[in-house]
C-alpha positions as CSV (number, residue, x, y, z in Angstrom):
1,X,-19.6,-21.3,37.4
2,X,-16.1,-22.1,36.5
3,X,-14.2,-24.7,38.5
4,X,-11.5,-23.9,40.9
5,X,-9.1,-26.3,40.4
6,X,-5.1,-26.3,42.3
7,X,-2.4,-25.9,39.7
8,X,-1.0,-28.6,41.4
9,X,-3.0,-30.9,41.8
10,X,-3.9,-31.0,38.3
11,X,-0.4,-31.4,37.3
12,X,0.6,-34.1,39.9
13,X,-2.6,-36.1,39.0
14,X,-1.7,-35.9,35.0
15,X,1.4,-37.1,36.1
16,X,0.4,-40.0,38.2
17,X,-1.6,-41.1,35.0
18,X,1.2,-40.8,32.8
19,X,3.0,-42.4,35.1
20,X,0.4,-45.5,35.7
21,X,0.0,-45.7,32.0
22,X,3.5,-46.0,31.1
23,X,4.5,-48.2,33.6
24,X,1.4,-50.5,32.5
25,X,2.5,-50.6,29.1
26,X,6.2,-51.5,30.7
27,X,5.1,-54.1,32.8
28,X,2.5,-55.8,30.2
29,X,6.1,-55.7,28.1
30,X,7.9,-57.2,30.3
31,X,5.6,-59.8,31.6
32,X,4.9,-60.7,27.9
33,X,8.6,-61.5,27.0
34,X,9.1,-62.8,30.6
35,X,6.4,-65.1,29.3
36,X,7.9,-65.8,26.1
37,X,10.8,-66.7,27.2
38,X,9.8,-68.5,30.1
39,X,8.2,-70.7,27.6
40,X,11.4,-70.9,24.7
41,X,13.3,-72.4,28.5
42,X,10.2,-74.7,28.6
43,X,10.4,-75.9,25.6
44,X,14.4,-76.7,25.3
45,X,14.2,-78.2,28.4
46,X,11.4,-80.7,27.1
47,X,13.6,-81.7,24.2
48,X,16.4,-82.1,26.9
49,X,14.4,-84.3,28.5
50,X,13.0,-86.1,25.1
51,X,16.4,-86.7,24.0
52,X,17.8,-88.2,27.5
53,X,14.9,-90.4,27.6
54,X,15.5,-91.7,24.1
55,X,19.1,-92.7,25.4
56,X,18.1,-94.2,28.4
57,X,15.8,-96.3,26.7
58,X,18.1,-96.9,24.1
59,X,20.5,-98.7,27.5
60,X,17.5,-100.3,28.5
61,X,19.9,-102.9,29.5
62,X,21.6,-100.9,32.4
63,X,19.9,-100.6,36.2
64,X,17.7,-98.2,35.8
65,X,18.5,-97.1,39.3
66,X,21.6,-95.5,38.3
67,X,19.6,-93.9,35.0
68,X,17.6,-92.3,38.0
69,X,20.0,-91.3,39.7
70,X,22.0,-89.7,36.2
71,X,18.4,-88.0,35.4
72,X,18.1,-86.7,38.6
73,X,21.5,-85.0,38.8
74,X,20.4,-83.5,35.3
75,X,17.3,-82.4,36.8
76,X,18.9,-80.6,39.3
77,X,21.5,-78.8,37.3
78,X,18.9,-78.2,35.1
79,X,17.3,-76.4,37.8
80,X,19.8,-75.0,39.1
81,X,20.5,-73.5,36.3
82,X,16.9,-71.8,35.4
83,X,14.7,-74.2,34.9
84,X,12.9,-74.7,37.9
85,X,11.5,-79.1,37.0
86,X,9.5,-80.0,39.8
87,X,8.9,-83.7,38.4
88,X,9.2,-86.1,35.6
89,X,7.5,-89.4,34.8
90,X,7.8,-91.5,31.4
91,X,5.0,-94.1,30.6
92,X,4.9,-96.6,28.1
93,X,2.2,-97.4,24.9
94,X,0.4,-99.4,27.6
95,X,0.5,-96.7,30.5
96,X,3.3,-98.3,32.3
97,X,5.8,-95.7,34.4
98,X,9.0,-96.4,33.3
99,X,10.9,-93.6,35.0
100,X,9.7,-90.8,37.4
101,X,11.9,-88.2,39.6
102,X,11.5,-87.8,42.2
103,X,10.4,-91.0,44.1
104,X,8.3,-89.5,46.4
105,X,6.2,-87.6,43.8
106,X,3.2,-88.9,41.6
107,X,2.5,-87.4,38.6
108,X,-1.6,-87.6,37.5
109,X,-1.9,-87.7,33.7
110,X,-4.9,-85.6,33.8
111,X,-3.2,-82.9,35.5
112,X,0.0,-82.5,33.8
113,X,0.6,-81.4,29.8
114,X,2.0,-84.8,28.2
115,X,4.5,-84.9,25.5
116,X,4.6,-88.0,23.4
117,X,7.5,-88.9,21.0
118,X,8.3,-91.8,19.3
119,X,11.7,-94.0,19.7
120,X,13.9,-95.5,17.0
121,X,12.3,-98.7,17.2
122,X,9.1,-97.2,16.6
123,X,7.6,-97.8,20.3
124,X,6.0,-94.9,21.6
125,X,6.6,-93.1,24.9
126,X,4.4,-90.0,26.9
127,X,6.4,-87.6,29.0
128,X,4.8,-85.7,31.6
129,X,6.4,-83.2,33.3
130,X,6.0,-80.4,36.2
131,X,7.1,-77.0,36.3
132,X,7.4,-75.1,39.6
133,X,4.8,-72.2,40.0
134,X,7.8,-69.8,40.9
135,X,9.0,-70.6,37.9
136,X,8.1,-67.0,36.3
137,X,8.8,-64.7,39.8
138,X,12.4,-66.6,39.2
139,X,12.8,-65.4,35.9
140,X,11.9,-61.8,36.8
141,X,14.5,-61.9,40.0
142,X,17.4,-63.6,37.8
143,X,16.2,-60.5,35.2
144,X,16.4,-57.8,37.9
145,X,18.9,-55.6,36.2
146,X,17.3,-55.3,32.7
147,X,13.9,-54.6,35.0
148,X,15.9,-51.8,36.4
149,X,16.9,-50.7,32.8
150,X,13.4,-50.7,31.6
151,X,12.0,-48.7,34.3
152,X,14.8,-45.9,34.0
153,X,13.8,-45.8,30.5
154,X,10.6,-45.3,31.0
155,X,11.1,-42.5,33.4
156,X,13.2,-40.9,30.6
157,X,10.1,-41.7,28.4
158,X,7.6,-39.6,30.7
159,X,9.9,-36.5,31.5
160,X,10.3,-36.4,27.8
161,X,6.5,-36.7,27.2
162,X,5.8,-34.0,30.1
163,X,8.5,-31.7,28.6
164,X,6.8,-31.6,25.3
165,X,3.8,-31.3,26.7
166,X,4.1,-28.4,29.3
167,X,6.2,-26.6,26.4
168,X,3.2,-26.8,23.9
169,X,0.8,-26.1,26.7
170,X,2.8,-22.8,27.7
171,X,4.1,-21.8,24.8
172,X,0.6,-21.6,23.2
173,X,-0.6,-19.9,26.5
174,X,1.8,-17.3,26.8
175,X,1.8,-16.5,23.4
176,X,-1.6,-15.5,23.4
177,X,-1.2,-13.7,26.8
178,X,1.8,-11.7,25.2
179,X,-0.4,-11.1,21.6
180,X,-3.3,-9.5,23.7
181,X,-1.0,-7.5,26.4
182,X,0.6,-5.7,22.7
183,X,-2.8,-4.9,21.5
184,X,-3.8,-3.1,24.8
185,X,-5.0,0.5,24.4
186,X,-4.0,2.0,27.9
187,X,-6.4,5.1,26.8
188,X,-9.5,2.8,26.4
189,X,-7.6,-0.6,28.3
190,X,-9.9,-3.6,28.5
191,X,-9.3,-6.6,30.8
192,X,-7.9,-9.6,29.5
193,X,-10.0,-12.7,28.7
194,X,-9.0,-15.9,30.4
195,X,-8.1,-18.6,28.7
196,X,-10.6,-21.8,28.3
197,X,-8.2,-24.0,29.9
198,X,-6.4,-22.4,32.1
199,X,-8.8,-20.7,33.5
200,X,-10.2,-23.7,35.7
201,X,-7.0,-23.2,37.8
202,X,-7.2,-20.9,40.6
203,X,-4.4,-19.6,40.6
204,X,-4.0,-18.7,36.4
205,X,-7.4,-16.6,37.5
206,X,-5.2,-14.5,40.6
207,X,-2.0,-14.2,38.0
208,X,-5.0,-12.7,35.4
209,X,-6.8,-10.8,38.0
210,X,-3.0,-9.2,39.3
211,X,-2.3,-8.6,35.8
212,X,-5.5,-6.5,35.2
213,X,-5.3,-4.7,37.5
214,X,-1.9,-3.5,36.6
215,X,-3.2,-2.5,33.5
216,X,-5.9,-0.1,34.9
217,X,-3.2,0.8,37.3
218,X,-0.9,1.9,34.5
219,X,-4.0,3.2,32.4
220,X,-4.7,5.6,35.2
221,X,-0.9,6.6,35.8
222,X,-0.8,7.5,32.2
223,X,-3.9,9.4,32.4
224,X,-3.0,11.2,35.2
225,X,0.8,11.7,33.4
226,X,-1.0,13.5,30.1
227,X,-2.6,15.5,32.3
228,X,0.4,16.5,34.3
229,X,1.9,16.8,30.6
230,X,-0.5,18.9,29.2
231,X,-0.3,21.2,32.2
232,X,3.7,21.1,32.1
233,X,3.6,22.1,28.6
234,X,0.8,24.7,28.9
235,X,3.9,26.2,31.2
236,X,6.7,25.5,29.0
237,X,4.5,27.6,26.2
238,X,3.7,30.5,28.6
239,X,7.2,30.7,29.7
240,X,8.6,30.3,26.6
241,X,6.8,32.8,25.4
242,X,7.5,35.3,27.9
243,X,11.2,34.1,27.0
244,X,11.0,34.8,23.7
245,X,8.7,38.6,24.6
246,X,11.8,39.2,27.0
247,X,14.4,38.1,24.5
248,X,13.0,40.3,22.3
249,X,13.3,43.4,24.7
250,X,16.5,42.4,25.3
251,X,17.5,42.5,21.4
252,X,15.9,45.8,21.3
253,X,17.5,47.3,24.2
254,X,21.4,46.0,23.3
255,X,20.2,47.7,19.6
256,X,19.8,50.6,21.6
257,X,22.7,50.5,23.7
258,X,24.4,49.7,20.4
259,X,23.0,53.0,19.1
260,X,23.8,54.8,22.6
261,X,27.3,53.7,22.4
262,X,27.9,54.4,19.0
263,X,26.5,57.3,18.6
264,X,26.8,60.9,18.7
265,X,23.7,62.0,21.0
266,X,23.3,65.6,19.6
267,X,23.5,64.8,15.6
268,X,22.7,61.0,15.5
269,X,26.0,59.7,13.7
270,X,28.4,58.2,14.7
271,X,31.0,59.0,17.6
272,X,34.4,59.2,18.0
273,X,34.8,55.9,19.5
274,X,32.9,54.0,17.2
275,X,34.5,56.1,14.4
276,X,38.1,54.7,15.5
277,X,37.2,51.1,15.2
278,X,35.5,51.7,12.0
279,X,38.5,53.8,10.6
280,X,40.8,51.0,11.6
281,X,39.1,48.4,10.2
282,X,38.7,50.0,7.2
283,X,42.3,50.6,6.6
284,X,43.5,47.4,7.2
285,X,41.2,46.0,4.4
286,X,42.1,48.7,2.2
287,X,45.9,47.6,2.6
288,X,45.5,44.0,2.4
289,X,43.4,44.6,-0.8
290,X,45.0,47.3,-1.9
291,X,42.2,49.5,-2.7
292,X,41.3,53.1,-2.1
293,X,40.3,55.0,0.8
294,X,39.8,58.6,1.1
295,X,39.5,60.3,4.3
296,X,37.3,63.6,4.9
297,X,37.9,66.2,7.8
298,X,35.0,69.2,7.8
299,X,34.9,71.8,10.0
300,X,32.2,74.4,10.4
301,X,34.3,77.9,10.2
302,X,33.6,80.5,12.8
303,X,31.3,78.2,14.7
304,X,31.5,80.0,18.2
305,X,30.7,83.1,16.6
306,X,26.8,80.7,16.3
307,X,27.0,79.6,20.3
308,X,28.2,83.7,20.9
309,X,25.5,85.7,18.9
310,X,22.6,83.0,19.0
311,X,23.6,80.7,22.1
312,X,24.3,77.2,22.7
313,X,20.6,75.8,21.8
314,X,20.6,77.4,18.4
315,X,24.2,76.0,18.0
316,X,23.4,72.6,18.9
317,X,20.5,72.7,16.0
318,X,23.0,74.3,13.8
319,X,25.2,71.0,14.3
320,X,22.1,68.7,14.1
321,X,21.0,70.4,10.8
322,X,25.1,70.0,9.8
323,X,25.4,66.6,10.5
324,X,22.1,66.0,8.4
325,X,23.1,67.3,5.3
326,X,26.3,65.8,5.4
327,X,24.5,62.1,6.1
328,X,23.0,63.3,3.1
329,X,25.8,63.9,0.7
330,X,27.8,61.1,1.5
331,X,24.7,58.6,1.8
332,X,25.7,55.0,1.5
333,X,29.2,56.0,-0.2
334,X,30.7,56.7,3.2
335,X,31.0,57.2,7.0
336,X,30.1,59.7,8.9
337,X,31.3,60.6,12.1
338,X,31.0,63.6,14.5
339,X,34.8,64.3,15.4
340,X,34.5,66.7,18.3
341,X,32.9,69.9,18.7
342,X,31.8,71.0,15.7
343,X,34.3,69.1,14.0
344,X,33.2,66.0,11.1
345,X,34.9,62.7,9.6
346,X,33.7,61.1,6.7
347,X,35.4,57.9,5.6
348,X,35.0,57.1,1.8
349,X,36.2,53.1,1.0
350,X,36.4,53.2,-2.7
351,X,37.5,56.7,-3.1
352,X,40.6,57.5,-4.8
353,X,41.8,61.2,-4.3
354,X,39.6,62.6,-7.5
355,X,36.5,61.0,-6.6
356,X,36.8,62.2,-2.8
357,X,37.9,65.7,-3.5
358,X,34.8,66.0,-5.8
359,X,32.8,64.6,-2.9
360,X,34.5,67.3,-1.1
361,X,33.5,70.4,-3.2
362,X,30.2,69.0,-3.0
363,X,29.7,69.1,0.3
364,X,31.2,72.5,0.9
365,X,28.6,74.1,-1.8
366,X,25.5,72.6,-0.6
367,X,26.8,73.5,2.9
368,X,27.9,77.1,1.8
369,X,24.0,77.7,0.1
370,X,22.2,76.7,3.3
371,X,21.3,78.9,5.7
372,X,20.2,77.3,9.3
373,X,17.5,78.4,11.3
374,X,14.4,81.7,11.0
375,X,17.7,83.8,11.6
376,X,18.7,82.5,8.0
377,X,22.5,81.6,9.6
378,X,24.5,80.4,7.1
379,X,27.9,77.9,8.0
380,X,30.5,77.2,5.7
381,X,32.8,74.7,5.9
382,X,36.4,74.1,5.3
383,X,37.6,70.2,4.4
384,X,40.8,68.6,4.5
385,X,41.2,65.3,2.1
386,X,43.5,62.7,2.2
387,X,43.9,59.6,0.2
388,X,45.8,56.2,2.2
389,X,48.4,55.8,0.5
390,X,51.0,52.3,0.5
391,X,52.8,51.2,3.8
392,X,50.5,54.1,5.3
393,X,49.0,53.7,8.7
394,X,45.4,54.8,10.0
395,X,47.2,57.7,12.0
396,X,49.3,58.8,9.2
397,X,46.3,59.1,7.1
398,X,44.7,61.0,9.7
399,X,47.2,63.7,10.2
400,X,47.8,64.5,7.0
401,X,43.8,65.0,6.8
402,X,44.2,67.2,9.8
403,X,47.0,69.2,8.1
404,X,44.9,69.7,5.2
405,X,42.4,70.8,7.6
406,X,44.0,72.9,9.3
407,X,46.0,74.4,6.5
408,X,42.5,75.2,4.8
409,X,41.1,77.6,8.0
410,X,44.3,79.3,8.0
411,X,43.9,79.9,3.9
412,X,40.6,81.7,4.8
413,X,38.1,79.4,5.3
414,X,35.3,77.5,2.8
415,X,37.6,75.7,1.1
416,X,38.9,72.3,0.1
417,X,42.4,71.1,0.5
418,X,43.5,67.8,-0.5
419,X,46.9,66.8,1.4
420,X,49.5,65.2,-1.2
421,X,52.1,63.1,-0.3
422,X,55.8,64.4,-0.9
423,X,56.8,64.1,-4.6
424,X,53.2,63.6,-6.1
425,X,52.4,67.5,-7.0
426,X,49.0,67.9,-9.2
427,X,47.0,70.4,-10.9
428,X,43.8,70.8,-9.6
429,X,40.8,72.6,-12.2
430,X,37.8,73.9,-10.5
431,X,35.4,74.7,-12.9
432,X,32.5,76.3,-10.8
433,X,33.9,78.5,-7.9
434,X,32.2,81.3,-6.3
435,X,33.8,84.4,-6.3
436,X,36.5,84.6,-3.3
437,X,36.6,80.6,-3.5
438,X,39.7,78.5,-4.3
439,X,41.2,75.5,-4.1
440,X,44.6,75.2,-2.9
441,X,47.4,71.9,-3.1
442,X,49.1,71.4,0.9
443,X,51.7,69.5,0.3
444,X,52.8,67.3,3.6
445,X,55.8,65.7,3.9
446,X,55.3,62.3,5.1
447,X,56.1,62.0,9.0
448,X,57.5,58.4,10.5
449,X,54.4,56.4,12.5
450,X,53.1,58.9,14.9
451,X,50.8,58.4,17.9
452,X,47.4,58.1,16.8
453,X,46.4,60.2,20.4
454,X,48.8,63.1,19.0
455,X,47.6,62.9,14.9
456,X,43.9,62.8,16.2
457,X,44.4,66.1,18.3
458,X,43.0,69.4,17.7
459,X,41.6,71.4,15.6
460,X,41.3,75.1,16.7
461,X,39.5,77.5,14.8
């Protein structure tokens, strides 16, 4: 079983040792030099008193009651001063005391460390001499300061230690927590290991314990969050899928209300409104490129004689099959348009005035040898063509078609006409005409910008 051992307590102990050790290592310093130099003041003191007694003997002729009283006021400055003498005695070769201070104290050789020294005469002399036992707590008292000095620096010396310490300690620690909390897999998480050392503390093992268990909390969050993904994209497919089936009927049905609204309903080409923004397009390209553009006008002659003898139903197939085999003709050269009635436009970009009118004639023969329906009813058709001309507008274009038109039912019918601008008069050959067939020239003189309502009017047969 594992210890459970206060953060705390651990770290205030380690730092009571440190603390103890340091300041034992201090001390021992300072009682050694306190020692040392204790002993250096010992020692120059001696040789003081060496040198003091070599004079006095020196004036052995003097009272030696005032040499006692001149050693004793060196004595006491001497102590005063640091050097704490308790006594002094000087003996002779024979033992005699020659001096001693003070009176009232007696000095046993035995006791006391002697110090012999020789005179200039050559008699010799033994010094013994008492230091006080406070001698040392003096020292350290008249030292407090640099005591002070010495145990501020060795406070410095133990944060420092306890910094370096704690840093290496953590730094190692939390390295390795971080290392192992990157190479969690929160699909398969694991817990994490405790640490050898740390994990005698008690509370290192809640941290590790609170930590765990946020990683299986977060490892069953991000379970439950795939799963909520999986089922918010099984949604985002269905719908989008349902988008994309609905976005699809949607293209479908504006294609057919593209179709609708474009047009015809009874012959499946195009109206008259989509006809008009075609045409207009058309002949503002052809203007600003200046390139050909023919326009056709057909007309199926005696039409309501069809609706009259046959009725309406067989006329509306007779336009169906019309329209048809005018699609046909024209194919991909042109436009075709229902007009009104039973009335065609076919818009020809590319066509100059020969190449349309022999469009023309061809219509009008492959329209002239059908015949429509088991009643064998055959339609011809009378054509008006008209090349744009320069500075030309869409509606002068258009009635000048119309005048063709027009001009070619009042000629007799099953004919082409091709409208010629004023000025521009041209011989037309037609090889292969049937009999009671021509081609006639309408010359129109060209009419300042009319209303395109008024020019796209008409037609009666």
């Amino acid at each position: 079983m594992v210890p459970r051992r206060n953060v705390s307590h651990f770290v205030l102990s380690k730092l009571f040792a440190c603390y103890l050790f340091v300041a034992g290592i201090a001390l021992a310093g300072f009682f050694l030099w306190s020692h040392q130099q204790l002993d250096l003041q010992h020692q120059t003191a001696i040789e003081q008193l060496q040198n003091g007694f070599m004079d006095i003997i020196e004036q052995s002729d003097k009272d030696l009651s005032e040499v006692t009283k001149s050693l004793a006021l060196g004595l006491q400055f001497s102590k005063e001063n640091g050097v704490p003498i308790e006594s002094v005695s000087l003996f002779d070769a024979r033992g005699k005391e020659l001096i001693h201070w003070p009176n009232n104290v007696v000095l046993e050789e035995s006791n006391q460390p002697s110090y012999t020294f020789q005179s200039a005469s050559g008699e010799i002399y033994q010094l013994l001499v008492r230091f006080s036992d406070a001698s040392l707590y003096g020292f350290v008292v008249h030292h407090f300061f640099p005591i002070i000095g010495l145990l501020s620096f060795q406070l410095a010396l133990l944060l420092l230690t306890l910094k370096i310490l704690i840093s290496r300690s953590l730094d190692g620690v939390f390295s390795g927590f971080m290392r192992e909390l990157s190479l969690i897999n929160l699909r398969h998480p694991e817990p994490l290991q405790a640490d050898a050392f740390l994990g005698q503390f008690a509370e290192y093992r809640q941290m590790l314990a609170g930590v765990n268990r946020v990683i299986l909390s977060l490892a069953k969050s991000r379970e439950e969050l795939s799963d909520i993904n999986q089922v918010l994209e099984s949604r985002i497919h269905s719908k989008t899928a349902a988008l994309e089936e609905r976005n699809l009927e949607l293209i479908e049905l504006n294609k057919q209300l593209s179709v609708i609204a474009n047009t015809d309903a009874l012959t499946q080409v195009y109206n008259r409104t989509r006809f008009d923004t075609l045409f207009s397009e058309h002949v503002a390209v052809a203007s600003r490129r200046n390139t050909p553009l023919a326009l056709l006008l057909v007309d199926l002659d005696d039409f309501k004689k069809v609706n009259d003898c046959y009725g309406h139903q067989v006329g509306d197939h007779v336009l169906k099959h019309a329209a048809r085999i005018i699609q046909e003709v024209v194919s991909e050269e042109g436009i075709v348009a229902r007009w009104g009635g039973e009335e065609f436009a076919v818009l020809l970009p590319y066509f100059d005035i020969t190449m349309a009118e022999d469009k023309a004639e061809q219509l009008r023969s492959v329209m002239a040898a059908t015949h429509f329906e088991a009643q064998s009813i055959q339609v011809t058709a009378s054509i008006g063509v008209a090349q744009l001309s320069q500075q030309e507008t869409a509606a002068q274009l258009l009635k000048r078609a119309d005048d063709a038109l027009y001009d070619a039912k009042g000629s007799g019918r099953n004919r082409v006409i091709i409208a010629y601008l004023e000025n521009s008069h041209t011989q037309l050959e037609i090889n292969e005409l049937k009999e009671g067939e021509f081609v006639e020239v309408f010359d129109v003189e060209t009419e300042p910008n009319p209303d395109e309502s008024e020019a796209s009017q008409k037609l009666s047969t």
